[in-house]
C-alpha positions as CSV (number, residue, x, y, z in Angstrom):
1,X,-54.9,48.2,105.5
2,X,-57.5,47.3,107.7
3,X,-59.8,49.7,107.8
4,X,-63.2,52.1,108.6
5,X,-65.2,53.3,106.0
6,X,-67.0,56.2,106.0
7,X,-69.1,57.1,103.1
8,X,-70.9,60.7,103.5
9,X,-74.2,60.3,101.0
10,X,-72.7,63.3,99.5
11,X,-70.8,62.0,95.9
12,X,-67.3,62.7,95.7
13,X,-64.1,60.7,95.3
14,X,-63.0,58.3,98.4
15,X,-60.2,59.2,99.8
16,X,-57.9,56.9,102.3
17,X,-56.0,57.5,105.6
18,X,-54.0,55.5,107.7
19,X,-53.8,55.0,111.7
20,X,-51.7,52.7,114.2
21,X,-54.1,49.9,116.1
22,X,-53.3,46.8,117.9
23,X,-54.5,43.2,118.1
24,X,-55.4,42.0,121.1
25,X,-53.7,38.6,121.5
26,X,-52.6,35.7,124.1
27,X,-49.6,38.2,125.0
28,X,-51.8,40.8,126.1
29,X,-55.1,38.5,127.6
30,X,-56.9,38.8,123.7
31,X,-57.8,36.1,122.0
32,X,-56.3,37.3,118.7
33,X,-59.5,38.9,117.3
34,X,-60.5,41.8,119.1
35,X,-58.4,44.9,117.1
36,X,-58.5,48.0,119.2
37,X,-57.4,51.4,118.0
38,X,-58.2,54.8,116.0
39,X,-59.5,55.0,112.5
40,X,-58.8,58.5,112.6
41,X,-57.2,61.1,114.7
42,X,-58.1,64.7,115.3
43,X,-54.9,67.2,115.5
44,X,-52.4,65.3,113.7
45,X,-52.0,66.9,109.9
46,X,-51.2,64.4,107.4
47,X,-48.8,65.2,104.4
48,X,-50.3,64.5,101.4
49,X,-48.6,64.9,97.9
50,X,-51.2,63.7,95.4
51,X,-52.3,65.0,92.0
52,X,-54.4,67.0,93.9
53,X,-50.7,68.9,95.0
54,X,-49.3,68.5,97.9
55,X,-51.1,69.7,101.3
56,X,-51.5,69.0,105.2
57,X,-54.7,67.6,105.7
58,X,-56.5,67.3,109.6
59,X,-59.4,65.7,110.5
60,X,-62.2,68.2,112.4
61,X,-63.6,66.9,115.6
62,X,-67.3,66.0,114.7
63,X,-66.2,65.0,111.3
64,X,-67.8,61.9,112.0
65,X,-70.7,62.7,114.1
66,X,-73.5,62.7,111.5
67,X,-72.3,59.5,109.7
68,X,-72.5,57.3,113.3
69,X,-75.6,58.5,114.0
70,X,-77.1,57.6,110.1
71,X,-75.9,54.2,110.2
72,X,-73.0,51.9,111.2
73,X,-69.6,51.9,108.9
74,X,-68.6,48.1,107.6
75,X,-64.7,47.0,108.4
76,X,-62.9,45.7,105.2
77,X,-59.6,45.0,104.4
78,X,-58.2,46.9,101.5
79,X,-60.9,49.5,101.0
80,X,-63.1,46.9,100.2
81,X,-60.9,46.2,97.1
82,X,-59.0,43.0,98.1
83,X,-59.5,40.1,95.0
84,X,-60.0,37.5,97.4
85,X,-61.8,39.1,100.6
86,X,-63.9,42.1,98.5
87,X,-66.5,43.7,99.9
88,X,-67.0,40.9,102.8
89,X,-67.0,42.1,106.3
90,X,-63.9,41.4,108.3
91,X,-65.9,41.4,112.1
92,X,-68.3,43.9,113.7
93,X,-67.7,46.8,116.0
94,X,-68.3,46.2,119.7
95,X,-67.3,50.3,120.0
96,X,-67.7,53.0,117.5
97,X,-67.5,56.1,118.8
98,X,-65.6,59.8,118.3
99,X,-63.8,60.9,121.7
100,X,-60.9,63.7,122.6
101,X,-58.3,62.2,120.0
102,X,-60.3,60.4,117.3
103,X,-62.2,58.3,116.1
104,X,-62.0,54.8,118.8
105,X,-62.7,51.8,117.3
106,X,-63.3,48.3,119.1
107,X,-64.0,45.6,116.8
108,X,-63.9,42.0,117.1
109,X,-62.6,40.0,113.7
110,X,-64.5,36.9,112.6
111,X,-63.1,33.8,113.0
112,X,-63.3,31.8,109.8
113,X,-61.1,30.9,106.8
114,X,-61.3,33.9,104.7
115,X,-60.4,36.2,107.6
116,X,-57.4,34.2,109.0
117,X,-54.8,35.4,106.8
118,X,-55.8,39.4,107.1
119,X,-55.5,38.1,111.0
120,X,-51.8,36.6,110.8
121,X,-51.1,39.7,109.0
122,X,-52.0,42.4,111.5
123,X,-50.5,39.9,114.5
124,X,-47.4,39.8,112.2
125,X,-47.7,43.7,111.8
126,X,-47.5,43.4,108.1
127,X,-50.3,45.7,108.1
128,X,-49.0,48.4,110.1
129,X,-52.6,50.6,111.2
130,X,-56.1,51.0,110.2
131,X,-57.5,53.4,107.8
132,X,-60.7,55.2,106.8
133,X,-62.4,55.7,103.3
134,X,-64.9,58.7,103.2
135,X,-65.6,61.5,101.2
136,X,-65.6,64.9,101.5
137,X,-69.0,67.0,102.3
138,X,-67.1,70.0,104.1
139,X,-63.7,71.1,103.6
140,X,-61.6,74.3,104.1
141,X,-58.4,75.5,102.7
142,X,-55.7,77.4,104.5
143,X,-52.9,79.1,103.0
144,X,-49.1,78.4,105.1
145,X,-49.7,81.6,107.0
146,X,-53.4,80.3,108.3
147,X,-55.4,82.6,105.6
148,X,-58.5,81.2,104.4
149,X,-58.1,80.5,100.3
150,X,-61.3,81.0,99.0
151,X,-62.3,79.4,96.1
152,X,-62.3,81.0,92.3
């Protein structure tokens, strides 16, 4: 996944989500390097069955608030974990910023050797949507009826 990371200076495991995005190419007036989309929306719960157990999990509205205004996420492909790529920036954002549904990203890819193939990929959609990495400073738990579960 192409992705935004968001790393809280809080310690605690890294967890990944994924999001639909586009490419902007020749079809729609892009150039092929300007991906435009959410790393994150607000309202939409996401199943998730982990060893953690199995739980809906949705994003807060501010959520990310404190990290933009501390310093700027990178964009990586695979969570920063890729063999080839690593750690290596994939582009810069041109627009970060939290609105109504999520967290909008505008960022423009670089155009060079390394990044070409994540490129093809995305314009192929063989990777389907963009993710974040962050970990959690603030969380709640509900119970299926709404009821807060507090912990032990």
């Amino acid at each position: 996944m192409t992705e935004l990371i968001e790393r809280p200076k809080a310690l605690g495991v890294d967890l990944c989500r994924s999001v639909p995005f586009e490419l902007r190419d020749g079809t729609d007036g892009g150039d092929g390097l300007t991906l435009d989309g959410y790393g994150a929306v607000f309202g939409s719960p996401t199943r998730i069955d982990s060893w953690e157990g199995t739980f809906d999990e949705d994003i807060a509205r501010g959520a990310f608030k404190k990290s933009l205004t501390e310093r700027t996420p990178v964009l990586q492909f695979d969570h920063g974990r890729h063999p080839m790529v690593g750690s290596i920036p994939l582009g810069s954002f041109d627009s970060l910023r939290e609105d109504e549904q999520g967290l909008h990203v505008q960022a423009r890819l670089h155009d060079n050797w390394l990044v070409q193939p994540v490129r093809d990929a995305i314009k192929s959609k063989a990777i389907p949507g963009m993710s974040f990495r962050f970990s959690v400073v603030k969380d709640e738990w509900r119970d299926a009826a709404g009821g807060l579960v507090k912990p032990d």
